[in-house]
C-alpha positions in Angstrom: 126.2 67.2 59.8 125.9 71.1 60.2 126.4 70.7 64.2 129.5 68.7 63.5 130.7 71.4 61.2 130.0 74.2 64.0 131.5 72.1 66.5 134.4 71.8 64.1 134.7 75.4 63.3 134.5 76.4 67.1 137.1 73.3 68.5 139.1 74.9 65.2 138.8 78.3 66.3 139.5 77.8 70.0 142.7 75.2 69.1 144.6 77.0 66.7 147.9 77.1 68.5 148.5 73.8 68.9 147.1 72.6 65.7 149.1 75.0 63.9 151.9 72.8 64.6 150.6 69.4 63.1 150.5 69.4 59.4 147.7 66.9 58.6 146.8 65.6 54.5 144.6 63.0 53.3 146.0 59.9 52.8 143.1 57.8 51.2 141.9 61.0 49.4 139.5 62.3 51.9 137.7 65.0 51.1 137.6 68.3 52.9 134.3 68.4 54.5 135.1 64.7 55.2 138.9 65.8 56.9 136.7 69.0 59.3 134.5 66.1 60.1 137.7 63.7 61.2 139.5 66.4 62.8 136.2 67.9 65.2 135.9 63.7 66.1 139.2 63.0 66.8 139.5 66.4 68.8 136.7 65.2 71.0 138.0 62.2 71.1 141.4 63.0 72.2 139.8 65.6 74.7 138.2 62.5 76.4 141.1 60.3 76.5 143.6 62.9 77.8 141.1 64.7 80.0 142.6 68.3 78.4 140.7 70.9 76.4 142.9 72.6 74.7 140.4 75.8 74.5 140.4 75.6 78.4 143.8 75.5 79.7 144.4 74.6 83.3 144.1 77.1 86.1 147.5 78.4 87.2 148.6 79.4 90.4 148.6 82.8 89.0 145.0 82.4 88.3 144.5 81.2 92.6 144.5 83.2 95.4 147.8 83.8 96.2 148.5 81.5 99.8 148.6 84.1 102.8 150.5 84.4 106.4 153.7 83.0 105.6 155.5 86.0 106.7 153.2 86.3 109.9 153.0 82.7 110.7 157.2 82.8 110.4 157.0 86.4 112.5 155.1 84.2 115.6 157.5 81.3 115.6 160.5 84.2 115.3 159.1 85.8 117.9 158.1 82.6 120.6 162.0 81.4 119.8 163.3 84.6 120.4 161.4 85.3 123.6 162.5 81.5 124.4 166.1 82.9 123.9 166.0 85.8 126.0 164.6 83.9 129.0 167.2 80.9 128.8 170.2 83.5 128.0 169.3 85.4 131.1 168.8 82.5 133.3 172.6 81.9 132.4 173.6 84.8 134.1 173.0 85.6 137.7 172.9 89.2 137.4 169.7 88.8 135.4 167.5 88.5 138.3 168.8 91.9 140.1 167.9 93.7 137.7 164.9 95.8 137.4 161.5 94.2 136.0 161.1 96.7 133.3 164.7 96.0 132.2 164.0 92.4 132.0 161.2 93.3 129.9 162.5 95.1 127.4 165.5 92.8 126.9 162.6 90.0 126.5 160.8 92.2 123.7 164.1 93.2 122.5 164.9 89.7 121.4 161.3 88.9 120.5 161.4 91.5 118.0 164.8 91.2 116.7 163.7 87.0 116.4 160.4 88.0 114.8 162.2 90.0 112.0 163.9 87.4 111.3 161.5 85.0 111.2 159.1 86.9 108.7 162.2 86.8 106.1 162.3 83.1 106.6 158.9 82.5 106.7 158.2 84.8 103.4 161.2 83.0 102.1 159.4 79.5 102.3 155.9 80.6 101.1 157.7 82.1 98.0 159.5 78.7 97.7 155.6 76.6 98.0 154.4 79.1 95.1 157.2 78.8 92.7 156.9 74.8 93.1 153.6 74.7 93.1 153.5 77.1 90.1 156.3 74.2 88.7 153.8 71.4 89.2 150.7 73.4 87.9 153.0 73.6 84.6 154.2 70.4 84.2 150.9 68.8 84.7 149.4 71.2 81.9 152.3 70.4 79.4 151.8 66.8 80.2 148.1 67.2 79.6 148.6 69.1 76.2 151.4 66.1 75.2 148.7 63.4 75.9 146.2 65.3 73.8 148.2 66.0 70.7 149.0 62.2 71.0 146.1 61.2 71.3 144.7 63.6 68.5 147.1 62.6 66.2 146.9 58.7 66.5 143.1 59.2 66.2 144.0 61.0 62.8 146.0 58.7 61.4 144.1 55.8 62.4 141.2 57.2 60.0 144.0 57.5 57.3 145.8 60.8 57.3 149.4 61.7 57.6 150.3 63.7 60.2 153.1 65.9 60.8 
């Protein structure tokens, strides 16, 4: 009995947020060591159905180690296309092959880099866009998990005879 009390008073402690929001009175005229008792079952109860803790939210994305290279990984492909580039748009022109080696060269780097630049915006762009869905998902999943519980929590409550609001 006093573990079930200390268990109560710590689940209580830990929950308070969420069970701030439910309003929950005896029904059959329970009394109040009898409602801690209910409410530290049904909490472990609804913490096994749902699989959420309400004391131990989720991990976040903000929490992880933020994902890494996007920008250099999208700087390589930049810099392969542009180098791609330079070679097929100087193969258009017959010039091209007259001129000095060095020239040819720096034209090549010249669009490499230019292609590169670009291609670290983009790929920055995209790893930004994996975060902030995956931050989405990370969320959603979490709510979902806290919905489940309160459900759960609550039916458990009112199947031992409180109302619950």
């Amino acid at each position: 009995m006093k573990t079930l009390v200390f268990f109560a008073l710590i689940l209580a402690a830990a929950g308070v947020a969420w069970a701030q929001q439910m309003v929950i009175t005896p029904a059959k005229g329970q009394s109040a060591a009898q409602m801690e008792q209910d409410k530290a079952e049904c909490q472990s109860i609804a913490q096994q159905t749902s699989g959420y803790n309400p004391s131990q939210p989720p991990t976040t994305a903000a929490n992880a180690p933020p994902s890494r290279g996007g920008r250099a990984r999208g700087a390589a492909v930049g810099a392969m296309a542009g180098a791609a580039k330079a070679e097929v748009n100087a193969n258009q022109y017959p010039a091209y092959g007259h001129v000095n080696e060095d020239v040819q060269q720096q034209y090549r780097q010249n669009q490499a880099k230019s292609s590169a630049a670009a291609g670290a915006v983009v790929g920055g762009a995209q790893q930004r866009r994996q975060r902030r869905q995956q931050n989405a998902q990370q969320t959603s999943q979490a709510s979902a998990g806290a919905d489940s519980f309160a459900q759960a929590y609550k039916s458990c409550l009112m199947g031992r005879g409180y109302s619950v609001q």
